[in-house]
MOPAC internal coordinates of N, CA, C and O (Angstrom, degrees):
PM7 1SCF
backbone

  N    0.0000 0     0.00 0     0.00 0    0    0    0
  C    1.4429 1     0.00 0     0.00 0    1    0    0
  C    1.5235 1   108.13 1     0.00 0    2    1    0
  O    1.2310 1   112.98 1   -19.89 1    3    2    1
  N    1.2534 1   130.87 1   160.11 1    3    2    1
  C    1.0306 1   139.90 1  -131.64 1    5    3    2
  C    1.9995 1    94.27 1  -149.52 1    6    5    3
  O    1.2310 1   109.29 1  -118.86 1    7    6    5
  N    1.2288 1   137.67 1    61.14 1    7    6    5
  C    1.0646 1   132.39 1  -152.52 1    9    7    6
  C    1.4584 1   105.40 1   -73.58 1   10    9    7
  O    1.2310 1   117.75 1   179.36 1   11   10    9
  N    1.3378 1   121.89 1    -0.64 1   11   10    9
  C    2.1721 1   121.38 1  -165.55 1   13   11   10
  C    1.2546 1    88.54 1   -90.05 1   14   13   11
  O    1.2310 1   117.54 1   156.87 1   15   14   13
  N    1.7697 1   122.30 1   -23.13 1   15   14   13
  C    1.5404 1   118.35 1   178.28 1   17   15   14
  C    1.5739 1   108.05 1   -80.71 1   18   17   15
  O    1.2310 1   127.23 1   174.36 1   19   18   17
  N    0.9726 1   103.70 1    -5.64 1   19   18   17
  C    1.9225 1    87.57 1  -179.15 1   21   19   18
  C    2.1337 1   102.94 1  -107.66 1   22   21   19
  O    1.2310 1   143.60 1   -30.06 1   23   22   21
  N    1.1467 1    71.75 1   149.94 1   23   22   21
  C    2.0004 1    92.24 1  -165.53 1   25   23   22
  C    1.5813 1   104.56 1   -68.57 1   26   25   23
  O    1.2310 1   126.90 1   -66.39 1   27   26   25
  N    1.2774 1   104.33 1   113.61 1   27   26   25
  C    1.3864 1   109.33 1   177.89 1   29   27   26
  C    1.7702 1   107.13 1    84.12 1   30   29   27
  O    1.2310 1   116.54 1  -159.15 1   31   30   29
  N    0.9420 1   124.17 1    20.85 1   31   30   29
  C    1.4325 1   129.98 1   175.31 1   33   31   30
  C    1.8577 1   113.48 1  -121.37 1   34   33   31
  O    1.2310 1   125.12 1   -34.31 1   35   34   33
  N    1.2215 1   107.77 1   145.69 1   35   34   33
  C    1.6546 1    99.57 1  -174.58 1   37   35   34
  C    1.4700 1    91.66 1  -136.52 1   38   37   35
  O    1.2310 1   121.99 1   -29.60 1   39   38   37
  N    1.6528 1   113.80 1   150.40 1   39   38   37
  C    1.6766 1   115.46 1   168.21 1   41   39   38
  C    1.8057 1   117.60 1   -64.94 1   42   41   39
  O    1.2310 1   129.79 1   172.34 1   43   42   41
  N    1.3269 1    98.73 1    -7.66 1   43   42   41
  C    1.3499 1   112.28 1   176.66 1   45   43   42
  C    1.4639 1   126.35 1   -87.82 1   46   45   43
  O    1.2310 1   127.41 1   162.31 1   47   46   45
  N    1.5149 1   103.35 1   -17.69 1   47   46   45
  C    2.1386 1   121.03 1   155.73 1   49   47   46
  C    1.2872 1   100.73 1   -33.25 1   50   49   47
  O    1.2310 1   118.84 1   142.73 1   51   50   49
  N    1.7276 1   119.82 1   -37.27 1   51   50   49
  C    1.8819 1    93.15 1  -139.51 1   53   51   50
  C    1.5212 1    80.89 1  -116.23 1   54   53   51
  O    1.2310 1   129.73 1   -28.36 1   55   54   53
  N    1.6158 1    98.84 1   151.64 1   55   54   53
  C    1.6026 1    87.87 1   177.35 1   57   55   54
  C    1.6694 1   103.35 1  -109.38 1   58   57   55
  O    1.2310 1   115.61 1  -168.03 1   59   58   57
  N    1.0088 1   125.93 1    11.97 1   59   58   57
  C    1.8146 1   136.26 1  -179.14 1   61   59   58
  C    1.3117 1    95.27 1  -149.00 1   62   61   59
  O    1.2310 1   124.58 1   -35.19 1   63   62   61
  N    1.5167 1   108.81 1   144.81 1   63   62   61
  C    1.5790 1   135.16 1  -176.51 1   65   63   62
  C    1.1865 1   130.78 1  -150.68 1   66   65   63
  O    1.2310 1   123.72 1  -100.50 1   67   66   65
  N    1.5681 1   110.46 1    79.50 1   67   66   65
  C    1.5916 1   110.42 1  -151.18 1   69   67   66
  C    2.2021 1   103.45 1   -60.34 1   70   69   67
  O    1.2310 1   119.58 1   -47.37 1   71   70   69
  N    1.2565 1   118.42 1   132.63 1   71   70   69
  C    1.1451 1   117.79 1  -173.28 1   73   71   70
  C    1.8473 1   112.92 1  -116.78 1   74   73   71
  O    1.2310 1   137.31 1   -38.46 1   75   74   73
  N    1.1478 1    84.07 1   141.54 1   75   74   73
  C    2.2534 1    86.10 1  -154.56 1   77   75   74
  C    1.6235 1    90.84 1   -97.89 1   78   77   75
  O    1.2310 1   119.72 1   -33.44 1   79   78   77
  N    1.1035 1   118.14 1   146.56 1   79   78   77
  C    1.2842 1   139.04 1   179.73 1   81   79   78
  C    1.1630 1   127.02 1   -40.78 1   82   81   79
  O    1.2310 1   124.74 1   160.99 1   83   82   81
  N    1.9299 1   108.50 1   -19.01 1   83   82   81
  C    1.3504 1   120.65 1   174.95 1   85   83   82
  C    1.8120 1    90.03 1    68.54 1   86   85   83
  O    1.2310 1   105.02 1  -164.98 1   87   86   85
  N    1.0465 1   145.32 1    15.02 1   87   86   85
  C    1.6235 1   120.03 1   142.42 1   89   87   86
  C    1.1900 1   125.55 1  -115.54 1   90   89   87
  O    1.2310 1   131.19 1   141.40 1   91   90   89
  N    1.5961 1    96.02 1   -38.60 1   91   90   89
  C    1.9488 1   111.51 1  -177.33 1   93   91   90
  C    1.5178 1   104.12 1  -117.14 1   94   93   91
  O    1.2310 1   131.51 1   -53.89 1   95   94   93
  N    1.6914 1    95.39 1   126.11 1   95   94   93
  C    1.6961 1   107.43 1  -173.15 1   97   95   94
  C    1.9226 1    86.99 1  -123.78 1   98   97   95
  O    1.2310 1   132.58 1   -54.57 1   99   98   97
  N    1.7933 1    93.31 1   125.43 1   99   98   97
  C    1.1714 1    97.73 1  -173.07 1  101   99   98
  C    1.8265 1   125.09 1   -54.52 1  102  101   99
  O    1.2310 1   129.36 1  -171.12 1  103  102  101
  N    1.4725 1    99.57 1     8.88 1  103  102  101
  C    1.5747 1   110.37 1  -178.49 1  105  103  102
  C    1.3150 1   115.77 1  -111.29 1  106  105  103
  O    1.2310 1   123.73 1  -172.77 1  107  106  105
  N    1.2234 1   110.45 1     7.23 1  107  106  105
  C    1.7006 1   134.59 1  -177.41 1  109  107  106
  C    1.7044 1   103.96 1   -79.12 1  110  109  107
  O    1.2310 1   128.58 1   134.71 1  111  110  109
  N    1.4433 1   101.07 1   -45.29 1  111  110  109
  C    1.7839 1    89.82 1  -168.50 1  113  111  110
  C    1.4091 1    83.53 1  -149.38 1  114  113  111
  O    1.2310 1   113.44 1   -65.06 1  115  114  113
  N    1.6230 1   130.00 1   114.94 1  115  114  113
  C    1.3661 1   125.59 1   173.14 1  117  115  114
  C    1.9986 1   109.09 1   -64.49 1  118  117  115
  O    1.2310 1   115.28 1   148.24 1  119  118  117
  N    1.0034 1   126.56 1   -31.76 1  119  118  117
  C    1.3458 1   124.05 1   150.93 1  121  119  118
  C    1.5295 1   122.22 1   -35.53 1  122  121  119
  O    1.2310 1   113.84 1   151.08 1  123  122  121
  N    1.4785 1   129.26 1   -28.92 1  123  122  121
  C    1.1115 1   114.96 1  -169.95 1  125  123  122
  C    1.4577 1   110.87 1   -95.38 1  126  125  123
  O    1.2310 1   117.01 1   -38.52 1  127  126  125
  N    1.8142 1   123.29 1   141.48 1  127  126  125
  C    1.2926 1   118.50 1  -145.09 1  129  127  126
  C    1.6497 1   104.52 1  -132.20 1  130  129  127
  O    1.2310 1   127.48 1  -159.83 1  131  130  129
  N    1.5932 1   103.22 1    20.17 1  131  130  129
  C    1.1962 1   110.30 1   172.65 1  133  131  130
  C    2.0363 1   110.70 1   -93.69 1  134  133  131
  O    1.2310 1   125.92 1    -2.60 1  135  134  133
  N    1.2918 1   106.22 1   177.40 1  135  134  133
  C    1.5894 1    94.39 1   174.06 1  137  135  134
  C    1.4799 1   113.97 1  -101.89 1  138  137  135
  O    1.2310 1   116.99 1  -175.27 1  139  138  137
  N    1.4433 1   123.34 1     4.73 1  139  138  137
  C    1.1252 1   113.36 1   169.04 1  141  139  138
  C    1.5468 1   101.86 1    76.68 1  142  141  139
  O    1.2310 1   109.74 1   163.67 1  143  142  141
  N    1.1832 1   136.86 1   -16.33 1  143  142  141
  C    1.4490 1   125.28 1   173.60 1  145  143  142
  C    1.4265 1   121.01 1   -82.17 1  146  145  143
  O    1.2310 1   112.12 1   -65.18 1  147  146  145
  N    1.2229 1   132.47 1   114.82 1  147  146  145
  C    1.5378 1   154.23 1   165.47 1  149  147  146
  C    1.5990 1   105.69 1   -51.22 1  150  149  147
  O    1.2310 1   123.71 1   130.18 1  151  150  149
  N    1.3465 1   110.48 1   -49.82 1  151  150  149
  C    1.2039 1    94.55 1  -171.19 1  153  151  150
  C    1.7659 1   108.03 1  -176.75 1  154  153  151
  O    1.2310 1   125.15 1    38.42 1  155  154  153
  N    1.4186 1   107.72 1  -141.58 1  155  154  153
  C    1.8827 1    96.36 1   177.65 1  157  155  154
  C    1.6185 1    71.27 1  -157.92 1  158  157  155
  O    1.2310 1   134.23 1   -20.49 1  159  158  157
  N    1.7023 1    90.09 1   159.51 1  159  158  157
  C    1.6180 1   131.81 1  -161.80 1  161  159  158
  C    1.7074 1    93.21 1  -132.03 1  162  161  159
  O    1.2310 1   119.18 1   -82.29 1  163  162  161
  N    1.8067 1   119.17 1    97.71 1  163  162  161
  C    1.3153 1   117.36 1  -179.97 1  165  163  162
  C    1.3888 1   112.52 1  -103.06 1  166  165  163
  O    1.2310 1   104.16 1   -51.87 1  167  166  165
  N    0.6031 1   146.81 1   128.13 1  167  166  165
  C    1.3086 1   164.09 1   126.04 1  169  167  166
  C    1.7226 1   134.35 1   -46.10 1  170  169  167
  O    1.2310 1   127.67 1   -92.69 1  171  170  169
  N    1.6669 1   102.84 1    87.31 1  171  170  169
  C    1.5846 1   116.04 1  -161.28 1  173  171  170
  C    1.7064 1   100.39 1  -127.55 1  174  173  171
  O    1.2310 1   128.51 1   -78.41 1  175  174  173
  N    1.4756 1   101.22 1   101.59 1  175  174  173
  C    1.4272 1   101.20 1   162.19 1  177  175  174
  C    1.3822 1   137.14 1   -52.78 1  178  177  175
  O    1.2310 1   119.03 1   -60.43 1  179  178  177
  N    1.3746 1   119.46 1   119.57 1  179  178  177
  C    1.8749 1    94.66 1  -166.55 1  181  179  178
  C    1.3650 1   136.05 1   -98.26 1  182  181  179
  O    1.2310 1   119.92 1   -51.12 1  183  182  181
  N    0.7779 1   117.75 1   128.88 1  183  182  181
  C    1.6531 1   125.96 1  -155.17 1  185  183  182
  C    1.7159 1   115.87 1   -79.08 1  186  185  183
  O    1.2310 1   124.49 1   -87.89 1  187  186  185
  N    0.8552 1   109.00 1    92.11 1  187  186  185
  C    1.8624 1   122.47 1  -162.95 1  189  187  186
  C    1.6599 1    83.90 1   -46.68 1  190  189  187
  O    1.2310 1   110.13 1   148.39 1  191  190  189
  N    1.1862 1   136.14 1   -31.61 1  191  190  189
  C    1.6707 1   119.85 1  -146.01 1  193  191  190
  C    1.8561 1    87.48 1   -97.56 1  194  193  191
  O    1.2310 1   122.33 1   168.92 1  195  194  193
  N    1.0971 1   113.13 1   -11.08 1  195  194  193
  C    2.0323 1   105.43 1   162.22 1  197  195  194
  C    1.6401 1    99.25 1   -82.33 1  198  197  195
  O    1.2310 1   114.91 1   149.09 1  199  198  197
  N    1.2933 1   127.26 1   -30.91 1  199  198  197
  C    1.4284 1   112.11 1  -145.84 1  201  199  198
  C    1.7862 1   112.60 1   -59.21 1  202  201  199
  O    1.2310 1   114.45 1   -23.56 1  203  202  201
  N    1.4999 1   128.12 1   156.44 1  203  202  201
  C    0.9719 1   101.22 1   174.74 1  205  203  202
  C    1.8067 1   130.67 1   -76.45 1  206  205  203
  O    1.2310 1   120.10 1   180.00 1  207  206  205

């Protein structure tokens, strides 16, 4: 899904984004017993008053 296309929604709402491996989608082969997630997509606003 594509959330910049929906009205009043930004990719910047979510602050975690589970991200799938792009080969194996756990609906591809009900046999397969991995989760298909690659990794996570975080989302951290940055706060000038930490910066160095």
């Amino acid at each position: 899904m594509n959330a910049a296309c929906l009205e009043g929604v930004s990719p910047f709402d979510f602050k975690v984004i589970p991200v799938n491996d792009g080969v194996n989608h756990p609906s591809d082969n009900p046999n397969y017993k991995g989760s298909g997630i690659a990794g996570y997509l975080r989302f951290e606003p940055f706060d000038e008053t930490k910066a160095d």
